[in-house]
N, C-alpha and C positions, 0 to 999 in steps of 0.2 A: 504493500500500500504506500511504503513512501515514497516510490516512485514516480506516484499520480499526482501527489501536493509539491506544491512552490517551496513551504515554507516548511520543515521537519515536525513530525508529529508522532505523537505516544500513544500506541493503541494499549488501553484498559481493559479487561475486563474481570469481572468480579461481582459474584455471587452477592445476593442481599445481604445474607451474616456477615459477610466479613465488611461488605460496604461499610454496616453498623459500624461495625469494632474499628474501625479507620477511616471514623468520622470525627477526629480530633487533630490538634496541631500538632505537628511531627510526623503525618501519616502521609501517604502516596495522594490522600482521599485531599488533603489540603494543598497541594500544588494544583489541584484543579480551579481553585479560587482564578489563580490566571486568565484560565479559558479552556473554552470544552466544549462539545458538540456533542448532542446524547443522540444515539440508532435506537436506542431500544430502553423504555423507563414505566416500569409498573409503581414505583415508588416515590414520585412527584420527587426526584434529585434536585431540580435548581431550590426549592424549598429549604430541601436541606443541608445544601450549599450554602444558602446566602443567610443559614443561621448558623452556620460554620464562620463565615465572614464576618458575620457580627460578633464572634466568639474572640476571631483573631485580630480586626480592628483594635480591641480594646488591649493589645501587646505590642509589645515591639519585638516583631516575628520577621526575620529572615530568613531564606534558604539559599543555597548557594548548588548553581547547576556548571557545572565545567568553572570558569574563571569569573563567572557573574555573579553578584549577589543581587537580591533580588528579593525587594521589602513588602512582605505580605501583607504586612499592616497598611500598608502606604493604596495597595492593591485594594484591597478590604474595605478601604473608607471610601475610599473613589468609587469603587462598585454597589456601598449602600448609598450614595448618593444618586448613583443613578435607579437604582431600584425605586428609592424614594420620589423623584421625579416622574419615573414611569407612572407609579401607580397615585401621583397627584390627581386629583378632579382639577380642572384648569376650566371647567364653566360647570356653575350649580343650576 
């Protein structure tokens, strides 16, 4: 599959149990905060993502991929903000 994308990408996958169990920070399950594209989701994931983000917002949470670091919290707040915008009412 990496063949087909531009830009290199991480194919995931993983069983509901274990989704649970590495739904906290330091897990595989929190570099998704970045970005992700779900095929297939019985479990409402961005839900439980972006209460993951809100988890790790409130840190000062880095992770480091090859020579970059790369600030989840930084990530986190910027993504509850747009969350927050999305689901603003903007006419009552």
């Amino acid at each position: 599959m990496r063949e087909i994308f531009i830009k290199p990408i991480d194919v995931i996958l993983i069983d509901e149990g274990n989704f649970y169990e590495n739904l906290k920070p330091g897990t595989v399950i929190s570099g998704l905060i970045i970005g992700y594209k779900k095929i297939y989701d019985e479990i409402e994931i961005e839900k439980l993502i972006n209460e993951l983000a809100m988890e790790i917002a409130e840190m000062d949470y880095k992770i480091y991929k090859g020579n970059r670091k790369i600030n989840l919290s930084s990530i986190s707040k910027v993504k509850m903000k747009i969350e927050k915008a999305r689901n603003k009412k903007f006419f009552t």
